[in-house]
N, C-alpha and C positions, 0 to 999 in steps of 0.2 A: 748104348750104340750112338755113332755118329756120324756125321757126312761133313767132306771134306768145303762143301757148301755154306755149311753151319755159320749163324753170325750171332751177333751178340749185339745193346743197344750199348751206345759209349754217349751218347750227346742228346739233348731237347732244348728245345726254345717253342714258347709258349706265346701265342698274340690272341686279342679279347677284339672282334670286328661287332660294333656293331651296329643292326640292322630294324626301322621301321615299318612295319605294314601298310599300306597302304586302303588297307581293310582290315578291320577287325575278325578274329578266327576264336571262335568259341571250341571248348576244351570239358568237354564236362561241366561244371560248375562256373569256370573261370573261362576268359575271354582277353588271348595274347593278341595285344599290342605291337610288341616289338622283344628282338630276341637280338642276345650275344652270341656270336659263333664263335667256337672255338677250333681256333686253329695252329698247328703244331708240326713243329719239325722235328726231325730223328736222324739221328747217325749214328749210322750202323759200322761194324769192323768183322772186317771176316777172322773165321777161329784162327789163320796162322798171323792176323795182325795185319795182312801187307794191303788188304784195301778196304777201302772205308765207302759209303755212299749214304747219299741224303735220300730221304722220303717226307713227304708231309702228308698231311689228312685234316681234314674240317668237320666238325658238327654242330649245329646249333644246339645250345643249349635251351633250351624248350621249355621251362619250369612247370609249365601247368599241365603239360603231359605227361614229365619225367615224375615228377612229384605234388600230385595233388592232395592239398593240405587245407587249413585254418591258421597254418602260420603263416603270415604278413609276406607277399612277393620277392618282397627285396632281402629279407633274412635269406630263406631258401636261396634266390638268385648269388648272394654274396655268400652262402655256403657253397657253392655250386664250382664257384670262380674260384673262392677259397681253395677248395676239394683240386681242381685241375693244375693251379700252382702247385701243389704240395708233388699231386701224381708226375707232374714235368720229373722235378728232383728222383722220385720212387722208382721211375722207368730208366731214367739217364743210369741208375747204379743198381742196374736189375742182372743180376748176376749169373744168367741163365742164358746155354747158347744151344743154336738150334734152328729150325727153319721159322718161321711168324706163328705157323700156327699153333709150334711147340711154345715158343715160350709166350705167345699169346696166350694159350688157354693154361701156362703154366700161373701167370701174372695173376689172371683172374682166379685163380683159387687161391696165391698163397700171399700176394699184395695187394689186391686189393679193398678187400677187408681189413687187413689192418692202418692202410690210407687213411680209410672211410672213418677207421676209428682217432686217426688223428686231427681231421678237420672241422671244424667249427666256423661260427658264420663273423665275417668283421665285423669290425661295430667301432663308434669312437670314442667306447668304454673299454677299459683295459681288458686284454686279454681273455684273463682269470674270471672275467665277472659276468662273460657273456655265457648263458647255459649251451651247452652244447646241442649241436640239432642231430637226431638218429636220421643220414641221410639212405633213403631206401636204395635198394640193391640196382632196380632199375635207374634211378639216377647215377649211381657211381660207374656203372656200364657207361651211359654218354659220356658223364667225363675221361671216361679210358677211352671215350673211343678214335679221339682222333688219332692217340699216340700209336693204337694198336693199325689205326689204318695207313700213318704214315710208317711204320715197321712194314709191313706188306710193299707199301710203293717203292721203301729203301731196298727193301730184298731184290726185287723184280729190275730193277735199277743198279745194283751189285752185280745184276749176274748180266744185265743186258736184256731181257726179256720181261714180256707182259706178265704181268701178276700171274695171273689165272693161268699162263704157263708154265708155273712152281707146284702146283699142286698134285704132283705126283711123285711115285717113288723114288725116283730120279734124287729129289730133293730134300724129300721128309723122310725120319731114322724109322717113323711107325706108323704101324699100320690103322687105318678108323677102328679095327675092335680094340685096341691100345686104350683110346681116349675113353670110347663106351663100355669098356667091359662086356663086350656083346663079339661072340666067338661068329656070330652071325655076319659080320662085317669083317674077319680075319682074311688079311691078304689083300684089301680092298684102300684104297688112297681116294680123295675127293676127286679129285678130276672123272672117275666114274661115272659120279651123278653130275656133272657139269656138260654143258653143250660142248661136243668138241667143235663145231661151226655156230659162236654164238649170233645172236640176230644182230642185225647192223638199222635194224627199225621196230621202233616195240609201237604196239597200242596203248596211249596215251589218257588215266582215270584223272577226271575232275571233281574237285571235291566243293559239293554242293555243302556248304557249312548254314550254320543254326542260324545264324544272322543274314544269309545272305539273301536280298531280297529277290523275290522271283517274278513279279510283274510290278508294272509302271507305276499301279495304284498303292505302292509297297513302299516305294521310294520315300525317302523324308528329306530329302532335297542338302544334306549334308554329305552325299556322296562324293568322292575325288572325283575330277574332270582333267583329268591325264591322258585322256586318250585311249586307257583300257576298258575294256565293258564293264559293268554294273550286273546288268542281268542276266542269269541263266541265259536263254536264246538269242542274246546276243555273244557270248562266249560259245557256243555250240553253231551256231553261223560263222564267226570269225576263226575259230582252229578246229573246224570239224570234226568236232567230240561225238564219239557214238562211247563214253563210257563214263558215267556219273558215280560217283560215291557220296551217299546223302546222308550227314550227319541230324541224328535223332538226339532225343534228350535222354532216353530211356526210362524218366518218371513219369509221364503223359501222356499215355496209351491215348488216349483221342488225337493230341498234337502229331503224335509219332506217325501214325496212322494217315491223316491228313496232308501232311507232309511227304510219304509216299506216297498217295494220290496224284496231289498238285505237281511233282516233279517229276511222277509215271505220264501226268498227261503231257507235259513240255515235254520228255523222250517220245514218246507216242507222235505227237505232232511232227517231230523234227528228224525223226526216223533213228533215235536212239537206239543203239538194241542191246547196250548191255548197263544192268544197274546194282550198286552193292546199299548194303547199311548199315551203317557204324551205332550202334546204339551208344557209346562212350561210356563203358563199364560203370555205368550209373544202377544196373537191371540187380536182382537181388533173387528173383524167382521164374525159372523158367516160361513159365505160363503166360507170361509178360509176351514175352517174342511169339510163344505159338497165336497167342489170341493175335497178334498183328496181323500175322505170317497170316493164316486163316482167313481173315476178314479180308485182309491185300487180295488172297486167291477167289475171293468165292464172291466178292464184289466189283473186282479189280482184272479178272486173269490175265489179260495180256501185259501189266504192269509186271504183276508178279511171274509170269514167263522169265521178263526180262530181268528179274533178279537175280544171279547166278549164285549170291556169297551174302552170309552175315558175319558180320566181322563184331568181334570181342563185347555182347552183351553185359559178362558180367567182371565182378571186383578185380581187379592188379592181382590181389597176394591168390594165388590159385592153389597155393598150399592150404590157407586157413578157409578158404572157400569151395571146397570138393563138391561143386554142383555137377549132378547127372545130368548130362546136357543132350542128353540123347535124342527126348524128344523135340528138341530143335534140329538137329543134325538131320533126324529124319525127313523133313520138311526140304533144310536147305544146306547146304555144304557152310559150315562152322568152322571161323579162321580163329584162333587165336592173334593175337597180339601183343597188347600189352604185360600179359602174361609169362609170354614165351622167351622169358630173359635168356635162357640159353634150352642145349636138347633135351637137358631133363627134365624141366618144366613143359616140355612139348611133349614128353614122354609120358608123363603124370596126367596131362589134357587126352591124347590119346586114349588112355585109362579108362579116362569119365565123358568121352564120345565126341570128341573136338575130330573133325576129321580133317583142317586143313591148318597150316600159319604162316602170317604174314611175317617178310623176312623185312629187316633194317639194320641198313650199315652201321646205325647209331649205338651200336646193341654190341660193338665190335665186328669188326672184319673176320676177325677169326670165328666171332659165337657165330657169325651170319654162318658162314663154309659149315662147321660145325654140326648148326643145325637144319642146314639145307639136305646136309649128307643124311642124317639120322631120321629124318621126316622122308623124305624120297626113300630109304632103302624100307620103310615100314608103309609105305602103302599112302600118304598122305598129300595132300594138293598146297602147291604152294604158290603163294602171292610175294610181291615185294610192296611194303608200305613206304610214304614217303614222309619224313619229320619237315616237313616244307625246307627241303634244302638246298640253299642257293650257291652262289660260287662254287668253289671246288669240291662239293660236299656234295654234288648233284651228280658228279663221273662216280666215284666207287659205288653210289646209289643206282645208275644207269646198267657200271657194270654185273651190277650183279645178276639182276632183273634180266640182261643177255645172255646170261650163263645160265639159269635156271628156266627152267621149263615150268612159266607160272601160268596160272588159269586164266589170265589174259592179262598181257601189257604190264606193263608198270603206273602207280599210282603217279602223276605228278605235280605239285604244285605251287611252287614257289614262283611260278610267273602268274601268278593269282593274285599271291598278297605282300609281296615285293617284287615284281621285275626288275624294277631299276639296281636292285642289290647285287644283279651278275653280269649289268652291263659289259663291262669286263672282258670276261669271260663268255658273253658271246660273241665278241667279237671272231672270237677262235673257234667255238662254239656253238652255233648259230643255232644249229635245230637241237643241240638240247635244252635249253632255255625258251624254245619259241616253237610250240606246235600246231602241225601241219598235216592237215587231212586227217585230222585225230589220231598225231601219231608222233613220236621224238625222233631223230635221227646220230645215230652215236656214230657215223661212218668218218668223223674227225679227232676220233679218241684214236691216239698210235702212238707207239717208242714203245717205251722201258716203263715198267712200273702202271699207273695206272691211266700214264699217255695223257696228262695233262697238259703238256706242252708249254709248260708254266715260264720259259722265258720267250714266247710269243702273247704272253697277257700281261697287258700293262697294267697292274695293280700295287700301288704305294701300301707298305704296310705302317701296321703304326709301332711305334716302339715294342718292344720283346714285353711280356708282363712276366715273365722268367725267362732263365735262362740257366741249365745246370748239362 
């Protein structure tokens, strides 16, 4: 079946932007510096040929999150860059027509695994002699993603209309039991579980990271002097945050412990009143979190009032790690994340007691609709996570989080550990890049697609690094 709406990808062009911290963001193990975005454009043709339209999309390529390893940064990084080259070419002659979400979630089951099996990391050893890197599922996701998000903004931009206004009948050949095999969803298209008045102001999470110092005595006097704050309450005085996300280590039950303490009493003080915790899937056995969880309540309570959500304790591969997580869940609403590459992994967490997950554009536009629809229609709570995304990577991020009905706000942080990277972009922009009364403002996102307004942002790009 078909709609006379239907488009196909014809064109991509590929650019490598990249971007410095201005603070260091610990990851598990590792501790990002600086990150390449990628960003991509797409031209689209509709099925009778007669019009064509441009979309783009961004995502930071994130190494230490996407793929955390013991092989060397720059291998993974250069397989990474590798891998999005290659995908530019795989998408531009991807033979498949349809609305975004069709041949987006076509792409990812039937190219993108065999991409993944074609790229390998540069080197300035020939070819043949470099071993190949097994790049994991969640990595090859970011690298699709930007193409997959500029496929959405060219769709929405073909027909005249905002993205998030295609997602129904009108536009798509099938219905969400199509995708799921779930007769439960028959008859039923995303815009269902999407806001039809999305919010024009979301509540605004900071994320309190492993390094970040928290009082003056902390400081080691090699901080930037930019003009942005240093310390927790000075960031919660200057864009009045009432919403913290405290990253843990997850091997140092006293640290981890300590740590929500010390950043429960700076909410306390400051009249904080909501807080999450990332343990950074370092956790390996449940008991970990509850002993936390416990001790946070029964020495802590009004810290741990304020805790709303744990987010992704344990391993990435959630196939080979079927931990019952129930007695976590019990205590506190349990997000997946890094787990949750698409809805069947949401599906499979579900199973074993996950009762909410964090959504990201990174993950694809399509996986996000996807598995926003498939979590909403089974009973489950949803967040939107943010990969510190700056420039244009921070609207499809924005919009999503105003179309979905998450358990408060959206995560945001890329005016943390680059602001100056979306200068830019806020100029057009202004409160989504710069928050205000602990809160972003997307009432400047408008047109076609996903209302970038990209020829009112003056940003030079740099040469194509493909082009097919």
């Amino acid at each position: 079946m078909s709609k006379p709406t239907d488009v196909r990808p014809v064109a991509c062009e590929l650019y490598f932007l990249p971007v410095q911290t201005r603070v260091p963001l610990k990851f598990g193990h590792e501790t990002l510096t600086s990150v390449i975005c990628a960003r991509a454009k797409m031209t689209i043709e509709s099925r009778d040929g007669t019009k064509r339209a441009e979309g783009w999309g961004e995502t930071p390529l994130s190494v230490q999150w996407v793929w955390p390893s013991d092989v060397p940064y720059q291998q993974r990084l250069d397989a990474l860059k590798d891998l999005c080259i290659q995908l530019a070419r795989v998408w531009a002659t991807f033979e498949t027509t349809g609305h975004p979400i069709e041949i987006g979630d076509a792409f990812t089951r039937e190219a993108l695994s065999k991409a993944v099996g074609w790229a390998s990391p540069t080197s300035s050893e020939p070819r043949w002699a470099v071993p190949r890197l097994q790049i994991p599922h969640l990595a090859a996701l970011v690298c699709s993603s930007p193409f997959d998000i500029a496929l959405h903004d060219a769709f929405g931009n073909l027909h005249g209309l905002p993205t998030y206004k295609t997602y129904n009948a009108f536009f798509l050949s099938r219905d969400l039991a199509s995708f799921y095999d779930d007769q439960s969803f028959a008859g039923k298209f995303p815009d269902e579980y999407l806001a039809r008045d999305p919010k024009q102001s979301l509540p605004a999470w900071h994320l309190v990271g492993g390094l970040d110092p928290l009082t003056a005595d902390q400081l080691t006097g090699g901080e930037p002097n930019d003009g942005y704050p240093i310390l927790l309450s000075d960031w919660i005085a200057r864009d009045g945050l009432d919403c913290l996300k405290i990253k843990l280590r997850g091997n140092d039950r006293a640290w981890d412990l300590r740590r929500l303490i010390d950043v429960g009493e700076i909410a306390l003080a400051r009249g904080v009143q909501h807080l999450s915790a990332d343990f950074n899937c370092t956790v390996s056995d449940s008991q970990y979190v509850c002993d936390v969880l416990d001790q946070l309540k029964a020495d802590h309570p009004q810290t741990s009032e304020r805790l709303i959500y744990v987010e992704q304790p344990f391993p990435y591969d959630l196939v080979s790690n079927q931990l019952d997580v129930r007695a976590v869940s019990s205590r506190k609403p349990l997000f997946l994340d890094e787990s949750a590459h698409d809805w069947r992994m949401i599906k499979l967490g579900k199973c074993l007691g996950w009762t909410g997950v964090a959504l990201k554009t990174c993950k694809t536009q399509t996986g996000a609709i996807l598995s926003h629809c498939w979590a909403r229609g089974n009973g489950m709570q949803i967040m939107v996570q943010d990969l510190t995304n700056p420039m244009l990577a921070m609207i499809p991020h924005a919009l999503l989080a105003s179309h979905a009905d998450t358990i408060v706000g959206i995560e945001t942080n890329a005016c943390q550990f680059y602001p100056e990277a979306s200068r830019q972009e806020a100029y057009v922009h202004t409160g989504l890049y710069t928050r205000r009364d602990g809160r972003i403002d997307l009432s400047s996102i408008n047109g076609s697609g996903f209302g970038y307004r990209l020829n009112e942002i003056a940003r030079k790009l740099p040469p194509p690094v493909a082009m097919a």
